[in-house]
Every structure is written in C-alpha cells, then in structure tokens.
N, C-alpha and C positions, 0 to 999 in steps of 0.2 A: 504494500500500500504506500502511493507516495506519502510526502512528509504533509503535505497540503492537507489531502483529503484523513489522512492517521490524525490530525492538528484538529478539523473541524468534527470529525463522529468524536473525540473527546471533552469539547466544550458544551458550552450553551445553546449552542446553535445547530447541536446535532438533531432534536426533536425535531424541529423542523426542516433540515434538508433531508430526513428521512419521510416526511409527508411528503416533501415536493418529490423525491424518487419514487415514492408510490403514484404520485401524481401522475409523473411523466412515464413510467411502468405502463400505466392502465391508459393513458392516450395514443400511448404508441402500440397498445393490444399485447401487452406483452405479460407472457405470467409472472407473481409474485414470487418465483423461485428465491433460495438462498444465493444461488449461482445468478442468476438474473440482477437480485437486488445489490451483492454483490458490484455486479458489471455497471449497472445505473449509477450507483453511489460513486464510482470513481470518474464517470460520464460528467454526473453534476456537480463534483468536486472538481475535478479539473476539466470543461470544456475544450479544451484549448489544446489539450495531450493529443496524442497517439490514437488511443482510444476514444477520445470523445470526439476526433475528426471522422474516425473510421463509422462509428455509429452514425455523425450526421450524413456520413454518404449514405449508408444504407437507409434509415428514415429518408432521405431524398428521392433516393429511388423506389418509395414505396415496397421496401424488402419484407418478407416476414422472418420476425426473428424467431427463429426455431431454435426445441434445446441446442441442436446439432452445431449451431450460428452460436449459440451463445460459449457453446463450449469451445469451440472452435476461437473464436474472442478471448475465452479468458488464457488459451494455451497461446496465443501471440500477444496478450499486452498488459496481463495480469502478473504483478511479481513472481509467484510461483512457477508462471512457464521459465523462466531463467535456472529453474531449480536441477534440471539436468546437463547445462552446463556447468553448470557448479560442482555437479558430482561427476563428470569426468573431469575435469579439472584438479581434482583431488586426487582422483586413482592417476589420473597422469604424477601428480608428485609422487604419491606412494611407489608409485612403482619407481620414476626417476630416485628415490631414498636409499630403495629395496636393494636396487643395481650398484647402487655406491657402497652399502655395505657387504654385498654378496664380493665386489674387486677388494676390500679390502680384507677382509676373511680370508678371499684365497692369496694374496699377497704375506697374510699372516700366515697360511701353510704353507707357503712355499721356502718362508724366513724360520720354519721350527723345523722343516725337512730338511734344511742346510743346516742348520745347528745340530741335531743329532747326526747328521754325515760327521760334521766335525770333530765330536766326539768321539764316533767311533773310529775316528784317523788318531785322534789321538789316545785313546785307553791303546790301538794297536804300538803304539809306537811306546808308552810306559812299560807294554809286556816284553819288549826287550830291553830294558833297563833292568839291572841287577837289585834296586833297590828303593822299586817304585810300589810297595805294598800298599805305602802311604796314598801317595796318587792317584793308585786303582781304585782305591776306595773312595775318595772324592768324587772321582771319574765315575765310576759306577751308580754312585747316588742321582749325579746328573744326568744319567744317562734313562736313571728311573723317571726323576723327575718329565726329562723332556718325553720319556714315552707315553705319558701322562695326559700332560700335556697336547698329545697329539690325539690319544683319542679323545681327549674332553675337545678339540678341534674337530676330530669327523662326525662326533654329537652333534656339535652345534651346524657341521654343514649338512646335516640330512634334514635337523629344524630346518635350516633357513632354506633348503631346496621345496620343502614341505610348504612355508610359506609362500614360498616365490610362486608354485604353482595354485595356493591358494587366491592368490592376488590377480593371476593369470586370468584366471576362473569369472572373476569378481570385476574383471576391466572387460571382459568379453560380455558381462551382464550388464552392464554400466553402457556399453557402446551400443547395445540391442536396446536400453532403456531411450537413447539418447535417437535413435532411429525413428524410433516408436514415436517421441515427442517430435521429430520432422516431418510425422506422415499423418495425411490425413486420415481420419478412420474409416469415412464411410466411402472415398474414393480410391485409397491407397497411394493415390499419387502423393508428392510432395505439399509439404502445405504453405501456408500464407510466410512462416517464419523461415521456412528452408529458402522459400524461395526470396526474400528479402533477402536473405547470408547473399546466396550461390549470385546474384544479381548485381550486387554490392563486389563482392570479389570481383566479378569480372571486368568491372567498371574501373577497379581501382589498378587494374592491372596493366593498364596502357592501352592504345590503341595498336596492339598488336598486329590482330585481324578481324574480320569483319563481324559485329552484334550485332544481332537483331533479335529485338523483343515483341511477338506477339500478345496479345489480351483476346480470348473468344466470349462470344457469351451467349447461352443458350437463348433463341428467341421465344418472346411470351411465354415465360417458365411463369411464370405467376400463374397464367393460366392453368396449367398440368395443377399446380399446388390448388386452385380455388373450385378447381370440377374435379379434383380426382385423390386430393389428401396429399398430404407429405408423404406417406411412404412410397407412393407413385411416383411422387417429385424427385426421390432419393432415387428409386430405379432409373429414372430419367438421366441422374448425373452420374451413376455407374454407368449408363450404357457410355454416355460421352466419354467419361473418365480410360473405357477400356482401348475405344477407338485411339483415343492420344495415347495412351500405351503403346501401342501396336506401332503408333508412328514416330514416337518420340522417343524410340532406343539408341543408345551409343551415345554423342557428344549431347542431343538436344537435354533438354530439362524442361518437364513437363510438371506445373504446380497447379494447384484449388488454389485458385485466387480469394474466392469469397464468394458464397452463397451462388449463384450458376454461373460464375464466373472464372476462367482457365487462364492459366498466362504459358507458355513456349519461352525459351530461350535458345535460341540459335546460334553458338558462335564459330566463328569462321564459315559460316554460309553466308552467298551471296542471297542481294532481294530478289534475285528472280527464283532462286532455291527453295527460299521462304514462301513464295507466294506460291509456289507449286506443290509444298508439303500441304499448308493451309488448303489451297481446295483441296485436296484429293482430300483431308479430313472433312472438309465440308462437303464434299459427294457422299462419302462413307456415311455419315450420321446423318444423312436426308433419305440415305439410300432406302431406310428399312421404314417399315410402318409398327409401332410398338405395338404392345396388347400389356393389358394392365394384369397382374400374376395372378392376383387375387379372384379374378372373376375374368378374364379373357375379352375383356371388352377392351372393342379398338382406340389407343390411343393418337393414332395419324401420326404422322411423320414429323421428325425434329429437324430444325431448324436450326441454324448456329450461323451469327454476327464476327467477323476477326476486324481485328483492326493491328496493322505490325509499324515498326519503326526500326532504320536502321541506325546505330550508335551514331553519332557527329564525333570529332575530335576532340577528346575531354570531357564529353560530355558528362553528368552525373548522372546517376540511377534515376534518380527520382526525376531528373528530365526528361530523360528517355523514356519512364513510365508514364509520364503527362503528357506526350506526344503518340504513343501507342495506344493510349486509353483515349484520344481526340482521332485518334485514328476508328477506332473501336465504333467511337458515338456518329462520324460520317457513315460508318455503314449500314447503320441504326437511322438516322435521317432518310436516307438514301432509301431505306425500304426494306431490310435485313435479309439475310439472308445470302450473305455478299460479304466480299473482303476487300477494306482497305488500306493502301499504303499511306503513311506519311508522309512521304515525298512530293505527296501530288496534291497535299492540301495547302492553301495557299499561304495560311498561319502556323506552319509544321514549320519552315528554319529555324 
C-alpha cells in the first residue's frame, strides 16, 4: 500500500473515503469484494498512480470489471505483485552465499590434504633418525589431530552438498512461482506485467534492429459478455489467446494486455512482416464460427481490430505504446475488423 493511501485508511478521514469507495464501487457496477474494495481504495487514494490511470481507461471504455480484471489488476499494480521478485531475488543471494562458502570449504580441504601430506613426509623422514622417539610422538599426535580434522571436513561437505541441493530445489520452485506471476491464468499467454518488463528491455537496448509493437483487440466483446455471460467471454479470449500462440513462437512475445485486449512484440521484423503475421491472425480468428460449450448455441464469428507501430530512434516504451494503441483506435474508427499501421496516420511521427 503506498505511503498516501497507508496515511489516509489510518486517520480521520478514512470513514469517509471508505463511503466514497463504496460509492464509486456501486457506480461503476462493481462488486463489494475485499479484493475489489481493496483495488478502489488505492484508485481513490491515489488517482493519479498506475492504477488509478489504468482503471480510468477501463471505466472509459465502458469495460466490465470482472473478478478475473480485478485480479488481474491487483497482480500488476498492487504491492504484493512485486512479492515474487523479491523472493527470487533472495534465492538468487542465497544461493550466490551458498557458492562462496561451498569454494571456501573446499579450499579448506585442499589446505588440510597438504598439511597431512606434510606430515606424513615428515614422521617418514624422523623414522630414520636415531633419536626421534620424541618427535614421533609429537608427529603422530598431529597426525591424529589433522585426520580428525578431515573427517569433521567431509561431514560438513556432505551437509553442505545436502544443502546446496536443497536450495537447488527451492530456486527451481521460486522461478516456477515467479513464471506463474508473469502468466496470465485464464489465457496462458504472458500478462500485462511480463509484458511491460520484456517491452521496457527492448526499448532500453538500443536501436539495434527493427521493433514493432502491435495492440489487437477483440471487436464488440462487450457484446459476447452482455448476451452470453463471462464465461463465454473467457472462451472467446482462449480461442484468440491460442491463435496468437500458434503464431507468436520463437523471437515474437505475445501478452493479455487487458481485458480483450493483446499486445505482439516483434523484434527485428520488418512492417511488412508485421503486417502479414497480423492478418493471417486476423483470417485465423474470423475464420471459425464459435458455438457457446454450454449449450451449442451459435456464437458467429470473431472479429479482431490491430493497430502496430514500428520503434523511431530512441524512442520510449510508452511512446511506442501510445502510437500502437492510436494505431489500434484508426482501425476501430475505420470500421474494425482491419489492421493499422502507424506510419500512415498523419499524427503517428
């Protein structure tokens, strides 16, 4: 919870921004959830954030917020989503810890296997002295001592092998958890957070070679959700979701932008590559006529809006996303069902 909205639920003035969250809750049709009430309290504590811009898009766009939406929300911009890079983050030290003590353990057997060689060079070399009883005997104690020594050393290297693969174990469950928080649930693709990272990288990397960022978006999905129920809706973005699977393997990055919304990342393909992956996915997902699971009734054919943009020199992320997303909305103007480039709108440089 920022310091803002942590500062106002503890004062005097929390009664009341908690009415007006319910307020705004129940205007916007949204359920009373903990998780909901949650998302709103931070909305009408900080307008102005991450979150609270993200919701005014969706409220703009007449979106319905669903659990799936809201949960979806809190794993990109609620503190807790940060909570699994934090735990790899850890297992990455533990284990960088683990490795510095595992070199110096065996540096320490390799410093007690030369010290008993040494010894045993020298008790041989007192046994031919005439009058080294004395010696032997010193010798011989040390000689106890460092064997001692060495196995209280392969004790402790079998502990610490024990550990090392317990940690092994425990960074491999840590990086499955950490998967898990970049994938969407209900489409498998990557989600709104993954693909903010992988977009941000690429942007920061130079003008290499050629980006290009599409944004798709299912046409009149409101409609599927207001005749047919959400969980028709969610079939709806499974089917789309498996299409861009199919076409989005190897270099591309295919993410759930947000509620029927997809984004592509293309790098080192040109726009004419782009614009040819894009229809052939928009033939694919016009191609079929759905049927609703539940009951076989026909849902007609889906429809899918693109809008792409190819990186400029330097350009930032978030420019390039506000040029693909204007992209997006010409082809939505235009009559949907169609793809457009940025390059050809006349407010795109």
């Amino acid at each position: 919870m920022s310091i803002q909205v942590d500062t106002a639920v503890r004062g005097p003035e929390a009664y009341a921004l908690a009415r007006d969250v319910i307020a705004e809750m129940e205007k916007a049709r949204v359920w009373p959830t903990p998780l909901n009430f949650e998302i709103w309290l931070h909305y009408l504590g900080d307008p102005d954030g991450a979150l609270g811009r993200e919701i005014k898009r969706l409220l703009a766009e007449n979106a319905v917020i669903t659990e799936e939406t809201s949960e979806m929300l809190a794993a990109e911009f609620l503190p807790r989503g940060r909570l699994s890079d934090e735990i790899r983050d850890a297992g990455a030290v533990l284990d960088r810890e683990l490795a510095t003590v595992a070199s110096a353990i065996a540096r320490a057997h390799k410093t007690q296997a030369d010290y008993g060689h040494t010894l045993a060079g020298a008790s041989e070399t007192i046994d031919a002295a005439p009058d080294g009883d004395a010696l032997k005997t010193i010798i011989g104690g040390l000689s106890t001592a460092t064997r001692k020594v060495r196995r209280e050393t392969a004790v402790l290297e079998k502990r610490l092998e024990a550990s090392n693969n317990e940690v092994a174990r425990l960074r491999s469950h840590l990086e499955q958890v950490r998967r898990d928080a970049m994938t969407d649930a209900l489409t498998n693709l990557a989600n709104r957070k993954a693909f903010d990272e992988r977009l941000t990288e690429l942007c920061a990397e130079g003008q290499k070679a050629p980006l290009t960022l599409a944004i798709l978006d299912i046409d009149h999905f409101k409609r599927f959700n207001d005749t047919w129920g959400h969980q028709t809706g969610d079939q709806v973005l499974r089917y789309v979701s498996t299409v861009l699977s199919r076409t989005c393997g190897g270099h591309r990055f295919a993410a759930r932008f947000g509620g029927e919304e997809f984004a592509i990342i293309f790098p080192g393909e040109s726009a004419g590559a782009v614009m040819a992956a894009l229809e052939s996915i928009r033939q694919e997902v016009g191609s079929r006529s759905l049927r609703r699971r539940s009951t076989n009734d026909e849902l007609g054919a889906v429809t899918i809006s693109a809008g792409f943009a190819e990186r400029l020199p330097d350009e930032k992320a978030a420019a390039l996303l506000e040029r693909a997303d204007a992209a997006l909305y010409a082809s939505k103007r235009a009559g949907r069902n169609r793809i457009t480039g940025a390059p050809t709108l006349h407010h795109a440089a």
